[in-house]
C-alpha positions in Angstrom: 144.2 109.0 123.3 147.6 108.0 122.1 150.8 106.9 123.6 154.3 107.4 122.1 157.2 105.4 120.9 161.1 106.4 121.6 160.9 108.6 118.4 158.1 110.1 120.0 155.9 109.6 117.2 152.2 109.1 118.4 150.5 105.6 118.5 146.8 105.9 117.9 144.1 104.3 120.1 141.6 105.1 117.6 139.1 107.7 118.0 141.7 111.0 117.4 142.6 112.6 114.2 143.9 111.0 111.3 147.6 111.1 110.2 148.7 113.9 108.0 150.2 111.0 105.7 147.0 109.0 105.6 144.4 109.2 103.0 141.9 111.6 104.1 138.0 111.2 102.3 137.5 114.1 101.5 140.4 114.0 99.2 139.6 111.1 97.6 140.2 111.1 93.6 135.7 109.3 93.4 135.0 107.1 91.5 134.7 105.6 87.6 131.2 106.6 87.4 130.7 109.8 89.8 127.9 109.3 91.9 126.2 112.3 94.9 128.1 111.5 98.2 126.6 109.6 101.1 125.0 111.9 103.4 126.0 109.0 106.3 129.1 107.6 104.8 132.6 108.5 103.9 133.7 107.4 100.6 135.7 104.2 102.2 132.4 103.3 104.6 130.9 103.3 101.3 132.9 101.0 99.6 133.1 98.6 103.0 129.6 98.1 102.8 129.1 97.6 99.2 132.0 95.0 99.6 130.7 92.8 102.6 127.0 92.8 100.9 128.5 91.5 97.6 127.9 88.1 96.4 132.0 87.5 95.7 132.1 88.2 99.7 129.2 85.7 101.0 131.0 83.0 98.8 134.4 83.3 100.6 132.8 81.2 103.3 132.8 78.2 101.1 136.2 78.7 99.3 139.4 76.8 100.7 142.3 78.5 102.6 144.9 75.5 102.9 142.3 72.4 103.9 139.4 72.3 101.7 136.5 74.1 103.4 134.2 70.8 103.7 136.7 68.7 104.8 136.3 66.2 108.1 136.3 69.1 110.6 134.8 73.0 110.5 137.0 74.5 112.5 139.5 74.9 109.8 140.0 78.5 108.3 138.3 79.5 104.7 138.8 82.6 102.7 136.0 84.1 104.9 137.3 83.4 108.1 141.2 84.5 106.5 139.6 87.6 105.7 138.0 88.5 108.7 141.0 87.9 110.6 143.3 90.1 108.5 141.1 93.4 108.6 141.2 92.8 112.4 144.9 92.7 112.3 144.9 95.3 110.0 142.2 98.0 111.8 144.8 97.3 114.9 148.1 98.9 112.4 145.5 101.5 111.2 144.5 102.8 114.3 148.2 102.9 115.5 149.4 104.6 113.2 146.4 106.5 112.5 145.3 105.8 109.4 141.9 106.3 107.5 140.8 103.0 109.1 137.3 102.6 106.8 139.8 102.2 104.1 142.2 99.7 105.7 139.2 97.6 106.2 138.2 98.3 102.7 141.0 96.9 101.2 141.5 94.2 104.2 138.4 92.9 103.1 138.4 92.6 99.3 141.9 90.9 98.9 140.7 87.7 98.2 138.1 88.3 96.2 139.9 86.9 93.2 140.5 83.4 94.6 139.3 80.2 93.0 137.9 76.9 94.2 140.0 75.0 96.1 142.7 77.8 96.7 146.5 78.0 94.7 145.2 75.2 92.8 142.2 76.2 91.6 144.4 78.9 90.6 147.0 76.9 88.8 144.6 75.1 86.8 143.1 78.3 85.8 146.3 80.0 85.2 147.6 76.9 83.0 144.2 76.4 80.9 144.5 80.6 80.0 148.3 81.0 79.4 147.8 81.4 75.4 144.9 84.2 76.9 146.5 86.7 79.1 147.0 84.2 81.9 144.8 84.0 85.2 145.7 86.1 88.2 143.9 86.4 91.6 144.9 89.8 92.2 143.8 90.6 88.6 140.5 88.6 88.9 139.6 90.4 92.3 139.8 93.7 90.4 137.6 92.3 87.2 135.3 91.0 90.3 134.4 94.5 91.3 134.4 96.4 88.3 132.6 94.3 86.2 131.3 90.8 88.0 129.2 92.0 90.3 126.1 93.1 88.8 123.8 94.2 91.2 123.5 98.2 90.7 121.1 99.9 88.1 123.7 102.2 86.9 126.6 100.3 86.4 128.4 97.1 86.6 131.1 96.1 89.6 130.4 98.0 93.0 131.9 101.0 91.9 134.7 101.4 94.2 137.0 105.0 95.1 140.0 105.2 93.4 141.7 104.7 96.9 140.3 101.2 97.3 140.9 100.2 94.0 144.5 101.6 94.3 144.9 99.4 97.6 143.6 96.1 95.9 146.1 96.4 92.9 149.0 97.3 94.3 149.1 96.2 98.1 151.9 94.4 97.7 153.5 96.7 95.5 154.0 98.9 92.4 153.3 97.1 89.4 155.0 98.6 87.3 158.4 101.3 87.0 161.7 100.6 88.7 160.1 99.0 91.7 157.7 96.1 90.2 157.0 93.6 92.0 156.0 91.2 89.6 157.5 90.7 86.0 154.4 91.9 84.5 151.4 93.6 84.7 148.3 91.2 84.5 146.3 91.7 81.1 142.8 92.6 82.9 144.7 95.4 85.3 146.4 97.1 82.0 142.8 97.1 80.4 141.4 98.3 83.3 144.2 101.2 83.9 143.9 102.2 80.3 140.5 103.3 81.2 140.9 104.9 84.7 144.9 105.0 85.8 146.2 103.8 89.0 149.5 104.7 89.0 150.6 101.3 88.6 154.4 102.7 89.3 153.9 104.0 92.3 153.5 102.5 95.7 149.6 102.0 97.4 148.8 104.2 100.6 149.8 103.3 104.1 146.7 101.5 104.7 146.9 99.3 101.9 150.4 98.7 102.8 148.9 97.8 106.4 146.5 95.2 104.8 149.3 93.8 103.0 151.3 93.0 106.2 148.2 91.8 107.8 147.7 89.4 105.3 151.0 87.7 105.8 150.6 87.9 109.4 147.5 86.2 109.6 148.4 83.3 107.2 151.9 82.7 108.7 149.7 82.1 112.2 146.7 80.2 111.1 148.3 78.3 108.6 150.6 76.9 111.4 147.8 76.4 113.9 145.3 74.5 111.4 148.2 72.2 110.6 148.4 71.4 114.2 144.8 71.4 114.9 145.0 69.0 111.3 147.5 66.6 113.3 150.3 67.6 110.2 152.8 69.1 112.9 153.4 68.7 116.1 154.0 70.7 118.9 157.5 69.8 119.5 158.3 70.7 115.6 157.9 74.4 116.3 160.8 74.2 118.7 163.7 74.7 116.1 161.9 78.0 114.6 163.2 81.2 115.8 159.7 82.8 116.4 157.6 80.0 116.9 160.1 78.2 119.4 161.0 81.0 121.5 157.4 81.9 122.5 156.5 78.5 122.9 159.6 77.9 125.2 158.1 81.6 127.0 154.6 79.9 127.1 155.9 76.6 128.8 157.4 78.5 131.3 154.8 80.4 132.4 152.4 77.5 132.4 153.9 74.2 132.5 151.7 71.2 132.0 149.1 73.2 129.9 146.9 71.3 127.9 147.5 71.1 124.1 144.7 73.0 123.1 145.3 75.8 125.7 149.1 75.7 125.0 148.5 76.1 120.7 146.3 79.2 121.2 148.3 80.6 123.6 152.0 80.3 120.9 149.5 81.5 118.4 148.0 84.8 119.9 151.4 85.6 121.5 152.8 84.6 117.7 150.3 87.5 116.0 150.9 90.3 118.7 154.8 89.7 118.4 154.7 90.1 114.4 152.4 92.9 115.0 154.3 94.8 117.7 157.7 94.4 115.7 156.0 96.0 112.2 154.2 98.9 114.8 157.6 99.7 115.6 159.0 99.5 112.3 156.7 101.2 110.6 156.7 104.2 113.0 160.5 104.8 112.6 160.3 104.9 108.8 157.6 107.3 109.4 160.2 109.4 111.4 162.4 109.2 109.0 161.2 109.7 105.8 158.7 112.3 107.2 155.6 111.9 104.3 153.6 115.2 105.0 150.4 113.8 103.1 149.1 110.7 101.3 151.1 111.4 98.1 154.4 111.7 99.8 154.2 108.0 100.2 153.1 106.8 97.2 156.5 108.7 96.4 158.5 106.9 99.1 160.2 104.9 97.1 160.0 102.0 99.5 157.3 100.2 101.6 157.1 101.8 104.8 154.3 99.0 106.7 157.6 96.8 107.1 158.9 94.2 109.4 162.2 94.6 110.9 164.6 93.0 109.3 165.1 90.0 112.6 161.7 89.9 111.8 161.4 89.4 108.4 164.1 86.9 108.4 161.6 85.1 111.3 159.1 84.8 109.4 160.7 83.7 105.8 161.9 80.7 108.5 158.1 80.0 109.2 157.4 80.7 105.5 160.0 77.3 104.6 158.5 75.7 107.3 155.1 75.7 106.1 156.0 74.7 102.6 157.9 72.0 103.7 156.2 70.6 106.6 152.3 71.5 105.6 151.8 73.0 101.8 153.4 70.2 99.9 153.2 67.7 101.7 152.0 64.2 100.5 148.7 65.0 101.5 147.9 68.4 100.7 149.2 67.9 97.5 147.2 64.6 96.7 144.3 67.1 97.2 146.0 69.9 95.5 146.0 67.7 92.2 142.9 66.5 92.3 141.5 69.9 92.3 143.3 71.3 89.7 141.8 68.4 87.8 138.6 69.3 89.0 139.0 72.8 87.6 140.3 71.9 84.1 137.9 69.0 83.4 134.9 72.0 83.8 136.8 74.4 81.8 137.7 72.4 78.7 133.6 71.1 79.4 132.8 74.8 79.5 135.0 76.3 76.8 133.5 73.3 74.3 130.1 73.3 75.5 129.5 76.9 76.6 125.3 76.4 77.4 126.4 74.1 80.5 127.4 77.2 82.3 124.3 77.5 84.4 122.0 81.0 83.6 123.1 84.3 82.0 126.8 83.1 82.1 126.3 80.6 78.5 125.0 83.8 76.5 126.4 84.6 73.4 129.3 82.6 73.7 128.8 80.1 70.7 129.7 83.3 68.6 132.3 84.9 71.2 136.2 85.0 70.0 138.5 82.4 71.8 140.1 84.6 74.3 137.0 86.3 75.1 135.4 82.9 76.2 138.3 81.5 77.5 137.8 84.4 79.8 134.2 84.0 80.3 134.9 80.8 81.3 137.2 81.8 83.5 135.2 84.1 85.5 132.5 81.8 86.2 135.3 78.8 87.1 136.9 81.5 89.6 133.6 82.9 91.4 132.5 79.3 92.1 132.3 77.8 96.3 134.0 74.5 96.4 131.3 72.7 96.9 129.3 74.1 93.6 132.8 73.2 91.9 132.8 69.6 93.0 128.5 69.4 92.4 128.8 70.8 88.7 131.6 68.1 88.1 129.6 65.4 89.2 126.7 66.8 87.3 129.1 66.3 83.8 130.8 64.1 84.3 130.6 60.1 85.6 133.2 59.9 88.0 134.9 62.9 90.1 137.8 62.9 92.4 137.2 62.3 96.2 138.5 65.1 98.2 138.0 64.4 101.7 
């Protein structure tokens, strides 16, 4: 079943036949190491699977989003939560535009694995204590997560993962690399990694990568507003003066004056997600018209990203972007928190890189003898795959006094 927009281009339901332009599974380019197909599974149901029964998944649930995950209330989102929420958003764009939605979700679901403790700044800290060693990047780290990190299969390390997924997790937001890059350089671990199976790093990702991209954005935008409100850090009233926010509030007050606070915050923020989603359905579906991609590869050729806000949109939610940075991310508060992490983080890696046997089990072997940059990046990779809490519990375990985070 499928309805139609005014350039008559088909909106999928789910359920009908994929998209000439999406990425079809039995076209996928396999794997690093080839392994027999799935008589039950796709390729992208494969890599799903293997991805939510990781360990790098299970420990998004104690990894911060914007409040720290054990902080006074539970109801704020973690990377967990974040992630569910964009592969929901983004299995709504993939069945719209009919996509290979098993791969959406794929990629949906793995885009975080690269995250520290305690969010950006675990991140910072991590990034600051390896600049003179290829530098630490979460997008890079989420790649080394899954092709070498995990180690839970007899035959190899990592999970594995089609050259699809991997494709998506690299370059969702973007080529890499060539005229269009959107970043001024390619990560070390990715260039090691593409020396030994290429991923077109100049070329753009697939439509449903690009669709887990925009979810992404759409999700954070929302719940980072609506935890900040739920936090007490904004009020109500301060989402009157942005263009988005303020207008469906305004709608919402209309159509149910005197709601209660709770009632009225849900009912700006579900309203703010479908509006965000409706515009880039729309979008999205006239580039498709006019750039015409006849088959996965066409887009990778685009040129351009073609899961897109409108550009009303897109200048909606830069507003909310500035909003957030101003009114939540830096405030007094956050940031208090922010730099006590990243102290957090750099106390146990200068412990670590000096005193390598305190890394708990297989993670301390070999190292006495290893090169710097080798275990500056060993150190690295266990920092980044720790919870928050087994962050804060191996700093008090080394140290006499650590920062209070709450």
């Amino acid at each position: 079943m499928a309805g139609a927009d005014a350039s008559g281009y088909a909106i999928g339901f789910g359920g009908g036949e994929r998209a000439p332009y999406a990425v079809h599974p039995a076209d996928s380019r396999g794997r690093l190491f080839p392994e027999p197909p799935s008589a039950t599974r796709t390729p992208f149901q494969r890599d799903r699977d293997r991805i939510v029964h990781s360990a790098a998944f299970r420990r998004l649930k104690h990894k911060t989003q914007v409040f720290l995950a054990h902080d006074e209330s539970d109801h704020y989102r973690t990377r967990l939560t974040h992630t569910i929420e964009v592969s929901q958003i983004a299995r709504a764009f993939a069945r719209a535009f009919r996509l290979d939605e098993d791969l959406t979700e794929a990629v949906a679901l793995v885009h975080d694995f690269g995250h520290t403790p305690f969010g950006h700044a675990g991140e910072r800290a991590l990034d600051a204590k390896m600049r003179g060693f290829g530098g630490f990047d979460h997008n890079a780290q989420a790649l080394r997560v899954v092709t070498a990190l995990e180690q839970r299969y007899a035959e190899f390390d990592g999970l594995n993962l089609a050259w699809e997924t991997l494709e998506g997790l690299v370059k969702h937001n973007g080529p890499l690399a060539g005229p269009h890059a959107t970043c001024p350089e390619v990560p070390r671990p990715v260039l090691d990694f593409d020396r030994l199976y290429p991923l077109d790093l100049d070329r753009f990702a697939s439509l449903e990568a690009q669709a887990a991209a925009i979810s992404d954005d759409i999700a954070y935008n929302t719940h980072d507003m609506d935890d900040a409100l739920r936090a007490g850090m904004i009020e109500v009233d301060d989402l009157r003066g942005l263009a988005l926010a303020g207008d469906i509030l305004r709608e919402v007050e209309g159509l149910y004056p005197n709601l209660e606070r709770s009632r009225l915050i849900h009912e700006v923020m579900r309203r703010h997600i479908t509006r965000m989603v409706e515009d880039v359905i729309a979008t999205t579906l006239a580039n498709i018209a006019e750039l015409r991609p006849g088959h996965a590869d066409a887009v990778r050729g685009a040129g351009q990203t073609m899961v897109a806000f409108s550009p009303a949109m897109r200048a909606m939610e830069a507003e909310t972007k500035r909003f957030l940075f101003a009114r939540v991310y830096r405030t007094d508060r956050l940031m208090e928190m922010s730099r006590k992490a990243e102290a957090i983080v750099a106390d146990l890696f200068n412990r670590y890189v000096a005193e390598p046997r305190e890394m708990r089990n297989e993670w301390s072997e070999a190292m006495d003898l290893a090169a710097p940059e080798k275990r500056a990046r060993r150190v690295a990779d266990y920092l980044a795959g720790m919870t928050d809490s087994y962050a804060i519990a191996e700093h008090r375990r080394l140290f006499d006094a650590t920062p209070d985070l709450r």
